[in-house]
N, CA, C and O atoms as a CHARMM CRD file, in Angstrom:
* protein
*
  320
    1    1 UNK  N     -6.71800 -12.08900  11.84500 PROA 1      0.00000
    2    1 UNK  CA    -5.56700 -12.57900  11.12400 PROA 1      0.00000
    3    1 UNK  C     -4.35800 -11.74000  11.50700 PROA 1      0.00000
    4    1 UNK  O     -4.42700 -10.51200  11.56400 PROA 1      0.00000
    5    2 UNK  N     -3.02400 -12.56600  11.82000 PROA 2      0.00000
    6    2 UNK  CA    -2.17500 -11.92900  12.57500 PROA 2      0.00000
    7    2 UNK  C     -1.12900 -11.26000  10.98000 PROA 2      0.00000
    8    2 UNK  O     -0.45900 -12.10600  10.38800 PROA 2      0.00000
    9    3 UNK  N     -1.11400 -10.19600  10.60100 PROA 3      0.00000
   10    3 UNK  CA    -0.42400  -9.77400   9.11900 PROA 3      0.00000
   11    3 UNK  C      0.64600  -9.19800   9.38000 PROA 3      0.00000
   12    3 UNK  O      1.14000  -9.04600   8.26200 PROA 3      0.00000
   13    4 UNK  N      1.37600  -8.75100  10.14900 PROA 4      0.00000
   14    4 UNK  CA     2.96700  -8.33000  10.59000 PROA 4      0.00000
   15    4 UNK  C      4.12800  -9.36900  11.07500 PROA 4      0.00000
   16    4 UNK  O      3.84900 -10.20100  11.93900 PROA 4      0.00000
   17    5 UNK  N      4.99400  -9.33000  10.69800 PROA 5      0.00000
   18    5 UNK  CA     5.97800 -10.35700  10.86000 PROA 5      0.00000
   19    5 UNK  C      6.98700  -9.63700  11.95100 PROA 5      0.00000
   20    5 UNK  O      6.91500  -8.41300  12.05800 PROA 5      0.00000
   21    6 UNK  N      7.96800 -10.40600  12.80100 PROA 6      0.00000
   22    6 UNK  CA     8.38100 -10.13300  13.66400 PROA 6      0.00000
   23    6 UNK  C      9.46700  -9.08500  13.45100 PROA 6      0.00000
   24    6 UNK  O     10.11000  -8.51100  14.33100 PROA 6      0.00000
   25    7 UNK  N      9.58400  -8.89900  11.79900 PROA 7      0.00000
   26    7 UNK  CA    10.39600  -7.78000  11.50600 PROA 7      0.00000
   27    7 UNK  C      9.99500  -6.60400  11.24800 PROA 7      0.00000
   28    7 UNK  O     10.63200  -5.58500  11.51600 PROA 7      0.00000
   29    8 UNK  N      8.72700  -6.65300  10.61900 PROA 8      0.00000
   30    8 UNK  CA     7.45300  -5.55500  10.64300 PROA 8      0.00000
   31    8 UNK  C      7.03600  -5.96400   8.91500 PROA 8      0.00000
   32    8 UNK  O      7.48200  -6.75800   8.08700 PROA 8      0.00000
   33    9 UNK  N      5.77900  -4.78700   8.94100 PROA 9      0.00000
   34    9 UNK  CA     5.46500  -5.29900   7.23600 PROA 9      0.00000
   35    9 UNK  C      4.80000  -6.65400   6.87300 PROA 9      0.00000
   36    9 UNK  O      4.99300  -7.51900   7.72800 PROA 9      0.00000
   37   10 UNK  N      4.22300  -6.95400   6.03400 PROA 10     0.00000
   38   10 UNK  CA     3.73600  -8.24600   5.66200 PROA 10     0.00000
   39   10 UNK  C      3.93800  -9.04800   5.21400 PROA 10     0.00000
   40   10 UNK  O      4.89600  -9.15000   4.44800 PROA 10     0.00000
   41   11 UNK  N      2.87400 -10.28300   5.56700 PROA 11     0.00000
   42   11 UNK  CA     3.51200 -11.81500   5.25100 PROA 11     0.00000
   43   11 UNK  C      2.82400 -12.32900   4.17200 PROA 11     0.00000
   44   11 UNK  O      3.21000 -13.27900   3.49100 PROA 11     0.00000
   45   12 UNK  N      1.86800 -11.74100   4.02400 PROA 12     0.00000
   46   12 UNK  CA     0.96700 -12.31500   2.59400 PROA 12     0.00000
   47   12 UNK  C      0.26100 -11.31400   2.20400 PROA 12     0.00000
   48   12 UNK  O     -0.02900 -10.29100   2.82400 PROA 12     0.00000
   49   13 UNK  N     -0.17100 -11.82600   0.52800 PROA 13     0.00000
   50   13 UNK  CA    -0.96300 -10.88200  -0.08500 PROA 13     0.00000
   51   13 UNK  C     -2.12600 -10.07800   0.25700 PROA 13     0.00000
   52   13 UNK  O     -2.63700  -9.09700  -0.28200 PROA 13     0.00000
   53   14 UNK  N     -2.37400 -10.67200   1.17200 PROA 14     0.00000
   54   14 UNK  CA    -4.07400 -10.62800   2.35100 PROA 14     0.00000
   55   14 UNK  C     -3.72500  -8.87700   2.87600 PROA 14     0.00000
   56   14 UNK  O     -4.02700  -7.68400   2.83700 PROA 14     0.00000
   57   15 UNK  N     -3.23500  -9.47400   3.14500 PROA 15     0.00000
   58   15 UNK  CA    -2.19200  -8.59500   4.45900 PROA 15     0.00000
   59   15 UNK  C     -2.12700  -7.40200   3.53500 PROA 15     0.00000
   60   15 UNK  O     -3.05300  -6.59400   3.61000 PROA 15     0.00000
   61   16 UNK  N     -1.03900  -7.16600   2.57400 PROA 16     0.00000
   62   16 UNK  CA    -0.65000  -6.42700   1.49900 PROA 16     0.00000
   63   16 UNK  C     -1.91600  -5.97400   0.95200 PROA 16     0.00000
   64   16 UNK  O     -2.13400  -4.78000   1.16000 PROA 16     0.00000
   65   17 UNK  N     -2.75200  -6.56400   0.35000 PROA 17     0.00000
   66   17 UNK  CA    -3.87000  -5.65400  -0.07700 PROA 17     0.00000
   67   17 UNK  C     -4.10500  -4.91400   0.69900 PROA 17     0.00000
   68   17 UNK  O     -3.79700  -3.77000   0.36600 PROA 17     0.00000
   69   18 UNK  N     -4.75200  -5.05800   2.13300 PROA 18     0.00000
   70   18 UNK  CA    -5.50100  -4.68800   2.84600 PROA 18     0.00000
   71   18 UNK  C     -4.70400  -3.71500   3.64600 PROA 18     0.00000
   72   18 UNK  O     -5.29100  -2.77100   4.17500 PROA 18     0.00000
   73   19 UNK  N     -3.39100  -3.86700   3.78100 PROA 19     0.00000
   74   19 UNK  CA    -2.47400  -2.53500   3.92300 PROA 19     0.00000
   75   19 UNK  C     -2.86100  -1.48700   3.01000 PROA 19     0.00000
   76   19 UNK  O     -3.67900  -0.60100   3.26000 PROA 19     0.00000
   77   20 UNK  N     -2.05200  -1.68700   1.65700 PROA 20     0.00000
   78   20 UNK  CA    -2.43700  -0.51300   0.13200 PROA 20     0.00000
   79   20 UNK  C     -4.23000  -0.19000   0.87100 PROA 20     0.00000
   80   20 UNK  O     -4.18100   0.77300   1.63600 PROA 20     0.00000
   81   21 UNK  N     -5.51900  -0.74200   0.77000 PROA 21     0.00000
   82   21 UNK  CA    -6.51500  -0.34300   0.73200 PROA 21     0.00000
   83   21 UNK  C     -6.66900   0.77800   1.64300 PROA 21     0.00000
   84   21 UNK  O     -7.32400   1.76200   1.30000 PROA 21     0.00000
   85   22 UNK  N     -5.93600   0.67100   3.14000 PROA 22     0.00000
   86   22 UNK  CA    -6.14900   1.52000   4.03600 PROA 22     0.00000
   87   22 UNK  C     -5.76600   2.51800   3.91600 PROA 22     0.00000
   88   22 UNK  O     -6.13800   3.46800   4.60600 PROA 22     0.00000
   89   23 UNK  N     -4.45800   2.61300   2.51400 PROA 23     0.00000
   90   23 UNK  CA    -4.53200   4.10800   2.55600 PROA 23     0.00000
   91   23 UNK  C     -5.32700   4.89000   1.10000 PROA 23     0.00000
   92   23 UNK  O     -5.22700   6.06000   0.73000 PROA 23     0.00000
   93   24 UNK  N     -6.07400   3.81400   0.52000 PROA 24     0.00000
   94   24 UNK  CA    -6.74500   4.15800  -0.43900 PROA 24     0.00000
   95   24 UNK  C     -5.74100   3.83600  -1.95400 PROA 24     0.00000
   96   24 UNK  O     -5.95400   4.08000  -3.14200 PROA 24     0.00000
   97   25 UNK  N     -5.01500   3.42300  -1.49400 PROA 25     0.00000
   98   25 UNK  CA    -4.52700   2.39900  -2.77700 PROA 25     0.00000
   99   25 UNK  C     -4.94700   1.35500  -3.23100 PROA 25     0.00000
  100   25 UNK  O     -5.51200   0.50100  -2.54800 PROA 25     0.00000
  101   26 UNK  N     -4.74700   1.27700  -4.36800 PROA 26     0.00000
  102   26 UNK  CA    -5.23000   0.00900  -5.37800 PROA 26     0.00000
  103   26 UNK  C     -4.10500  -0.31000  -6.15000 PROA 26     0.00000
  104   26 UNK  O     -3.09600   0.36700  -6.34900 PROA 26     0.00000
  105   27 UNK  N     -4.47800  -1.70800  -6.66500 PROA 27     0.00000
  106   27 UNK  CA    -3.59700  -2.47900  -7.49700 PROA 27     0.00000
  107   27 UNK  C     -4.32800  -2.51700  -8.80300 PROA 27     0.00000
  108   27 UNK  O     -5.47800  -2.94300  -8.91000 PROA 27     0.00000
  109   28 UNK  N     -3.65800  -2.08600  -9.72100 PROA 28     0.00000
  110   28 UNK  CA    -3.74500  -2.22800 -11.18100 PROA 28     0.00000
  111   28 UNK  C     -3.20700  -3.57900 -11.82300 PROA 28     0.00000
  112   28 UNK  O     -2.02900  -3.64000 -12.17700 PROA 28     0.00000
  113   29 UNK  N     -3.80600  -4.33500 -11.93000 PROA 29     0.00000
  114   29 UNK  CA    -3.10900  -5.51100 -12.63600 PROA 29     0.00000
  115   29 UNK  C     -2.90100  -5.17600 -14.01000 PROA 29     0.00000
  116   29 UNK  O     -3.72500  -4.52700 -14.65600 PROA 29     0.00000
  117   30 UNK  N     -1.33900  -5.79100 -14.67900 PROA 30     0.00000
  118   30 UNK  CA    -1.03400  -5.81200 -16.32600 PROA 30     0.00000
  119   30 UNK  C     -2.03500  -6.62200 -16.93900 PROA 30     0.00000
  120   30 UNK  O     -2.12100  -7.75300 -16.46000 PROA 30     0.00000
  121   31 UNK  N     -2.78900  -6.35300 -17.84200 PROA 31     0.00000
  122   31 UNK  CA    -3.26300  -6.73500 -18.53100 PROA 31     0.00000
  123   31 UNK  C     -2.78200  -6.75000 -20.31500 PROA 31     0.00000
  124   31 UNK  O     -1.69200  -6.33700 -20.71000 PROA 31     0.00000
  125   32 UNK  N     -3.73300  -7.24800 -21.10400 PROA 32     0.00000
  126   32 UNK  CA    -3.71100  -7.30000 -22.20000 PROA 32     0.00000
  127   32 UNK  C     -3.64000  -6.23000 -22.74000 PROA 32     0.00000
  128   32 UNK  O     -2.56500  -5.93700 -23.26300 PROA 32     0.00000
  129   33 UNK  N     -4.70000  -5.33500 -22.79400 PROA 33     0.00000
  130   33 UNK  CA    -5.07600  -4.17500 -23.09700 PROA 33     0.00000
  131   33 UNK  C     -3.73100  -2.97400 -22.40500 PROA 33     0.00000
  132   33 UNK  O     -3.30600  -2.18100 -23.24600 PROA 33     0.00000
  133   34 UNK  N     -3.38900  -2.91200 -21.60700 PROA 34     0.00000
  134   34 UNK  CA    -2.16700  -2.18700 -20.85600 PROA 34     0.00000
  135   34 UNK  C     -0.53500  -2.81000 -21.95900 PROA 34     0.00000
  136   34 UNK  O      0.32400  -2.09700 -22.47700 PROA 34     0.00000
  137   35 UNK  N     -0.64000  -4.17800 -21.97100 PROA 35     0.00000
  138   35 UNK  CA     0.35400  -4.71800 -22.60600 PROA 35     0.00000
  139   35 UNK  C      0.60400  -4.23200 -23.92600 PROA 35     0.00000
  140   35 UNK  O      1.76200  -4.16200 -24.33700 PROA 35     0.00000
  141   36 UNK  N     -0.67800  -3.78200 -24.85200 PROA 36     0.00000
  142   36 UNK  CA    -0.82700  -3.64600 -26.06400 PROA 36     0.00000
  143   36 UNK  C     -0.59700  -1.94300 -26.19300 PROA 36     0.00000
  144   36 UNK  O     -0.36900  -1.25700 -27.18900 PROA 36     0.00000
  145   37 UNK  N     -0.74200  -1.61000 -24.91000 PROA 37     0.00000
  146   37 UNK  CA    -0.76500   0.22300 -24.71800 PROA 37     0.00000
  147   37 UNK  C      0.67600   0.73000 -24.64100 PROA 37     0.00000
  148   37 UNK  O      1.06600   1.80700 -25.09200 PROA 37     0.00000
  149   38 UNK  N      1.43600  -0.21700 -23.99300 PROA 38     0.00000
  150   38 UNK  CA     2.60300  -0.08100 -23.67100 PROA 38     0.00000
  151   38 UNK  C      3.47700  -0.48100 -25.62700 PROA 38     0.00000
  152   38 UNK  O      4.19900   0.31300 -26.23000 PROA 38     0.00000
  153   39 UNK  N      3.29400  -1.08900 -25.84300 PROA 39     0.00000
  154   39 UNK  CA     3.86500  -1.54700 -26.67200 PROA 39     0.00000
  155   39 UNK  C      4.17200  -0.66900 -28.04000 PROA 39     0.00000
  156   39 UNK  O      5.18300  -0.53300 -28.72900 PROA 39     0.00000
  157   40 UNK  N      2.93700  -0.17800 -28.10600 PROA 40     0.00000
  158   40 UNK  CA     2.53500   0.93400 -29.10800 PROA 40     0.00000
  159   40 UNK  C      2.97000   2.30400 -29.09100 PROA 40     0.00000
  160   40 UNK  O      2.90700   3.15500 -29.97800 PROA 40     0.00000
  161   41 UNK  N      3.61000   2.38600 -27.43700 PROA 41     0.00000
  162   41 UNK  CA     3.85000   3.64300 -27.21900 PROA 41     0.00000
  163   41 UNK  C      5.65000   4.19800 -27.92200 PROA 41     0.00000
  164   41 UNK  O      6.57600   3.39100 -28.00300 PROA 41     0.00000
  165   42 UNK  N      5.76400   5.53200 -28.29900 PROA 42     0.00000
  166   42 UNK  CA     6.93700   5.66000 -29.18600 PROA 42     0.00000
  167   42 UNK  C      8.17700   5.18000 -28.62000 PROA 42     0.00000
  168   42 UNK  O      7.95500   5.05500 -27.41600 PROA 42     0.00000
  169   43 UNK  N      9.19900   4.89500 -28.83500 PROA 43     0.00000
  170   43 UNK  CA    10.65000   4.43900 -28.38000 PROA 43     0.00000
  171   43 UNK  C     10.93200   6.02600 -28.24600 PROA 43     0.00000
  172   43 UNK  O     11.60600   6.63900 -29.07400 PROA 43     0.00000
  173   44 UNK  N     10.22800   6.73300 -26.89300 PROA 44     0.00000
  174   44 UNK  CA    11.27300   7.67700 -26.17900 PROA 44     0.00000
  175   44 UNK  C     12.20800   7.28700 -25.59700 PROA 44     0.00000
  176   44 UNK  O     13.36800   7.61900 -25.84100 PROA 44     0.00000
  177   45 UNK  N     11.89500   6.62200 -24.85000 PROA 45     0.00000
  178   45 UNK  CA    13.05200   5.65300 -23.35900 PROA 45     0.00000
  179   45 UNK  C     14.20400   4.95000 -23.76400 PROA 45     0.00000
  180   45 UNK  O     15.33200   5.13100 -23.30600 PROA 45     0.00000
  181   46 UNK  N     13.75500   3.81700 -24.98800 PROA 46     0.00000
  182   46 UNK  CA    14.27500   2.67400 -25.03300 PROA 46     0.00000
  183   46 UNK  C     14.82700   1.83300 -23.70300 PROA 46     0.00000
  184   46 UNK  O     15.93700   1.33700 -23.51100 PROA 46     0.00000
  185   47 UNK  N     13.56900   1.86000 -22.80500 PROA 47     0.00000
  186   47 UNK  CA    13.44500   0.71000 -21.88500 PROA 47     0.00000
  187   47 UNK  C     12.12300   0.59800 -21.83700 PROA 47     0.00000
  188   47 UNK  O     11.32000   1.46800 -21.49800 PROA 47     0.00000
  189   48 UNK  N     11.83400  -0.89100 -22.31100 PROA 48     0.00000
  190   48 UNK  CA    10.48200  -1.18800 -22.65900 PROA 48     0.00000
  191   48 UNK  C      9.67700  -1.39800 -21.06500 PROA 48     0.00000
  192   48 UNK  O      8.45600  -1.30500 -20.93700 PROA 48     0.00000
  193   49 UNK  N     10.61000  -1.68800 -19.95000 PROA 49     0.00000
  194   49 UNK  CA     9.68700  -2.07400 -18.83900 PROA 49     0.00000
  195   49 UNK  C      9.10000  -0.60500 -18.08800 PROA 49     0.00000
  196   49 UNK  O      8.27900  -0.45800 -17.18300 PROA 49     0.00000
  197   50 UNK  N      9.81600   0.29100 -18.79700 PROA 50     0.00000
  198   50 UNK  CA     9.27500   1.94700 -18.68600 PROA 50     0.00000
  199   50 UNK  C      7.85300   1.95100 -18.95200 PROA 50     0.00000
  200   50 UNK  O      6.95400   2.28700 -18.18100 PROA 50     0.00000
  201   51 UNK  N      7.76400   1.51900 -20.18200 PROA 51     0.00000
  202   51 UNK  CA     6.51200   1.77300 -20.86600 PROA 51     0.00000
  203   51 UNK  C      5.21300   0.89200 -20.35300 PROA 51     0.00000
  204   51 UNK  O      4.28200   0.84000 -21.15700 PROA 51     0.00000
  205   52 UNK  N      5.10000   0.40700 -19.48400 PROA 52     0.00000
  206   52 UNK  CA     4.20200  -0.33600 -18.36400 PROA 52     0.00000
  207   52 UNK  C      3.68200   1.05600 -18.04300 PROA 52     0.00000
  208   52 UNK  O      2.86400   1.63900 -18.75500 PROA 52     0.00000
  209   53 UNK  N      4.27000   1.61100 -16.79600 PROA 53     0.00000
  210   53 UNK  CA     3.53100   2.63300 -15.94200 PROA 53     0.00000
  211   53 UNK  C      3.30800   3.70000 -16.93900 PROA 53     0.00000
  212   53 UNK  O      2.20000   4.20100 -16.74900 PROA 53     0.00000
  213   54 UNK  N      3.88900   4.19800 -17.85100 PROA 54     0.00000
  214   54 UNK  CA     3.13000   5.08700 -18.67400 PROA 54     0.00000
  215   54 UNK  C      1.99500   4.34200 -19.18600 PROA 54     0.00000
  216   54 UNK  O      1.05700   5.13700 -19.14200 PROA 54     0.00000
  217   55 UNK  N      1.55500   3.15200 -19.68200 PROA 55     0.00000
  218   55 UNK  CA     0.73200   3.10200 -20.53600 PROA 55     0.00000
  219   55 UNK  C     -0.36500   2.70500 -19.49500 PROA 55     0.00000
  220   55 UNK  O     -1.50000   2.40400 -19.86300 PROA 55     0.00000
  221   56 UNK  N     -0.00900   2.71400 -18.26100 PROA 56     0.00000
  222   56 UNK  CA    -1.24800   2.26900 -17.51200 PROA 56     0.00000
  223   56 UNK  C     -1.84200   3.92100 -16.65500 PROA 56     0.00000
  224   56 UNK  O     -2.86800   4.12800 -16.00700 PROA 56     0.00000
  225   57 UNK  N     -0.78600   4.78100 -16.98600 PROA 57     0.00000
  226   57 UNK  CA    -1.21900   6.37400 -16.80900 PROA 57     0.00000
  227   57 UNK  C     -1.96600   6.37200 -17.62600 PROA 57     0.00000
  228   57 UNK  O     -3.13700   6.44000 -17.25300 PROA 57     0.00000
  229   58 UNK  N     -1.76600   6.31300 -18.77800 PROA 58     0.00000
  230   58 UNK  CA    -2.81800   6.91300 -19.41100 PROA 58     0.00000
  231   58 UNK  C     -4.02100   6.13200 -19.85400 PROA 58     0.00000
  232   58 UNK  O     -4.88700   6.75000 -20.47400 PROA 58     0.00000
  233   59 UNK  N     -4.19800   4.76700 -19.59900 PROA 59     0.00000
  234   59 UNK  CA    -5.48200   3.88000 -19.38300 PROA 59     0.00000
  235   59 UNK  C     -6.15900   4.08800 -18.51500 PROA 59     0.00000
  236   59 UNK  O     -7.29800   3.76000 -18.84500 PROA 59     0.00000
  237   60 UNK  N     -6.12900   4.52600 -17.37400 PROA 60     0.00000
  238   60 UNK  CA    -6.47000   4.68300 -16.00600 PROA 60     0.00000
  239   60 UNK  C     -6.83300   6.60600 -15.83700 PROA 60     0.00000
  240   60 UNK  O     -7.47600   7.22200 -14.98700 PROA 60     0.00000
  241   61 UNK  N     -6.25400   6.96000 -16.78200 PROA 61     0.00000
  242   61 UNK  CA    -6.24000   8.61800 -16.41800 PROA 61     0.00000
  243   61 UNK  C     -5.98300   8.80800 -15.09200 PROA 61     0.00000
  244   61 UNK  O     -6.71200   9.11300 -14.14800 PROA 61     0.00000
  245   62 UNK  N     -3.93800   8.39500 -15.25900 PROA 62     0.00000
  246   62 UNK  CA    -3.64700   8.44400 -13.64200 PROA 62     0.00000
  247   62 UNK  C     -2.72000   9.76400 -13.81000 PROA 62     0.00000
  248   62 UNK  O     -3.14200  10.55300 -14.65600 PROA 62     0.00000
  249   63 UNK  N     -1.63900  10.09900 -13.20400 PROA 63     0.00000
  250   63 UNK  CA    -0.64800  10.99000 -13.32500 PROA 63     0.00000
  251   63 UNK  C      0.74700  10.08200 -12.40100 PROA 63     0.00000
  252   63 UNK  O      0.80600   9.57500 -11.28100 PROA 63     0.00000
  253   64 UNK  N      1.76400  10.22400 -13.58000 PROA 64     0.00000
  254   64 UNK  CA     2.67500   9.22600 -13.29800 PROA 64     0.00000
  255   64 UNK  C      3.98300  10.72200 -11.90600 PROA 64     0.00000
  256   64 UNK  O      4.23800  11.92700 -11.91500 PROA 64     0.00000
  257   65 UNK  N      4.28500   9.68600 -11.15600 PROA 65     0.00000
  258   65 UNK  CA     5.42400  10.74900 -10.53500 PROA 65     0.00000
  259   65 UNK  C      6.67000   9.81600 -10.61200 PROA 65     0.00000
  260   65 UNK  O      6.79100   8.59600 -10.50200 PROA 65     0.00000
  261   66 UNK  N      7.66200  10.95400 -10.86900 PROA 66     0.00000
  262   66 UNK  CA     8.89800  10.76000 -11.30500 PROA 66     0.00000
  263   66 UNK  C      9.72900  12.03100 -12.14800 PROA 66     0.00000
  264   66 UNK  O      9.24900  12.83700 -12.94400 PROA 66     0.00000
  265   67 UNK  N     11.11200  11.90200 -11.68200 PROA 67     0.00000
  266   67 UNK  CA    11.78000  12.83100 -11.94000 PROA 67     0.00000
  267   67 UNK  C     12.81500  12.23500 -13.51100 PROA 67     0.00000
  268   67 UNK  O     13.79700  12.86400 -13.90500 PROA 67     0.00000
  269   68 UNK  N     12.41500  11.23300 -14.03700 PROA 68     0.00000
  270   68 UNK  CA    12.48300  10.43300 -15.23900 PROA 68     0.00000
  271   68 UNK  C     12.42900  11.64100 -16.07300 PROA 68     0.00000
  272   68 UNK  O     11.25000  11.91100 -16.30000 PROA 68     0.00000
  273   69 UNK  N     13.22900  12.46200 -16.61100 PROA 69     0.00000
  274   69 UNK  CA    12.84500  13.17000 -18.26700 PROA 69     0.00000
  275   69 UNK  C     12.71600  11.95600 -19.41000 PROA 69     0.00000
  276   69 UNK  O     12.83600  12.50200 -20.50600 PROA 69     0.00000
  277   70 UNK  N     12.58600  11.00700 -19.51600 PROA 70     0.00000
  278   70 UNK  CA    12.55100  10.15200 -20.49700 PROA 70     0.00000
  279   70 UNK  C     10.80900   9.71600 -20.31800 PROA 70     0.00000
  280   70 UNK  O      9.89300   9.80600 -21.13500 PROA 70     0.00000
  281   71 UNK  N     10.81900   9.36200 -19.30500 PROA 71     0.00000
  282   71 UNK  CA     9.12800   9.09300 -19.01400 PROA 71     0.00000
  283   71 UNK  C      8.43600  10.59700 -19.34200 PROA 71     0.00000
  284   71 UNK  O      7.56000  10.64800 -20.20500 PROA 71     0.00000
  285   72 UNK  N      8.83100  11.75500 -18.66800 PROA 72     0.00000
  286   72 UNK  CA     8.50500  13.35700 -18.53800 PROA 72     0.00000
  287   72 UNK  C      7.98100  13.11300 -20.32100 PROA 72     0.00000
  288   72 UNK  O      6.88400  13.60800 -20.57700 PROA 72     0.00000
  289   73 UNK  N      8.62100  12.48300 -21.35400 PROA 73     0.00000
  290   73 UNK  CA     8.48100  12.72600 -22.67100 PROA 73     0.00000
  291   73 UNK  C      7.59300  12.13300 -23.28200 PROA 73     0.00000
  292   73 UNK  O      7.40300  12.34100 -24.48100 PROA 73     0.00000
  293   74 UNK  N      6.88600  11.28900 -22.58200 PROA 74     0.00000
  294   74 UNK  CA     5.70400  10.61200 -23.62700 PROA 74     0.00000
  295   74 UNK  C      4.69100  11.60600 -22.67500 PROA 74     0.00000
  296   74 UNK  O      5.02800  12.31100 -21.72300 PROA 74     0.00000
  297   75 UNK  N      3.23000  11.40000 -23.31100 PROA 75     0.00000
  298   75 UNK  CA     2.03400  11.68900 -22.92100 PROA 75     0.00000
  299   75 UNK  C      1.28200  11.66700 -21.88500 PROA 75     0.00000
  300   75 UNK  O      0.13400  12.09700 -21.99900 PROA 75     0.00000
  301   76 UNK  N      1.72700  11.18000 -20.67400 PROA 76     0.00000
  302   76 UNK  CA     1.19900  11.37200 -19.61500 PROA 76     0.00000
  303   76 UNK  C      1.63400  12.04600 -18.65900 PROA 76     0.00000
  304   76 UNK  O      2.78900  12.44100 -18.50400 PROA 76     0.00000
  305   77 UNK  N      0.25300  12.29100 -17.61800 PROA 77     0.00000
  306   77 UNK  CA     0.77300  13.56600 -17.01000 PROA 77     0.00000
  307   77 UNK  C      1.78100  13.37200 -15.72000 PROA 77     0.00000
  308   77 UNK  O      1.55900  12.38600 -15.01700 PROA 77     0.00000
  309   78 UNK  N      2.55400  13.98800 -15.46200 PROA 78     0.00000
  310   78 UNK  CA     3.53700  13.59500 -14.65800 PROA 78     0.00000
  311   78 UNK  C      3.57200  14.79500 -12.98700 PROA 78     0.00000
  312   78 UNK  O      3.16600  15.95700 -13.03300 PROA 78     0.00000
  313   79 UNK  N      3.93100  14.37800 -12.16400 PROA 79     0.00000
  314   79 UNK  CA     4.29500  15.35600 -10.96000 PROA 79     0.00000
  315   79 UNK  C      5.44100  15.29800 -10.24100 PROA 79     0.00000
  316   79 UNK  O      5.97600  14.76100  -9.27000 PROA 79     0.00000
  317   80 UNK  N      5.57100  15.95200 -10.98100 PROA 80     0.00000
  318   80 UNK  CA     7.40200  16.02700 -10.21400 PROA 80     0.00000
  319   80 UNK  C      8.12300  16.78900 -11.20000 PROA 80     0.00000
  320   80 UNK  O      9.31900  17.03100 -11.04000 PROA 80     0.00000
């Protein structure tokens, strides 16, 4: 399967997974359970689309990176 386009980078999801996989990345899909994690979490930010990647840090027991002091303030662990 030909997955680079004449500009570089990919043309479909195929492609895109299987890029992320090679370097040992994965895709976390939003779920319910993430949706309900996020939601619950305190109004540090007051930007709710913040509260996605924190709440999937700490579902996942990931470590979020970012130089965000607003994210830095909820509960997960951060590098940077």
């Amino acid at each position: 399967m030909e997955c680079s386009s004449p500009k570089g980078g990919c043309r479909n999801s195929i492609c895109f997974t299987l890029a992320l996989s090679s370097h040992g990345i994965i895709e976390i899909n939003v779920n319910s359970t993430l949706a309900l994690r996020a939601i619950a979490l305190p109004d540090l930010h007051h930007d709710p689309s913040d509260c996605i990647p924190v709440a999937t840090a700490l579902e996942n027991d990931l470590s979020l990176v970012t130089p965000d002091k607003y994210i830095q303030a909820y509960p997960a662990p951060v590098l940077w």
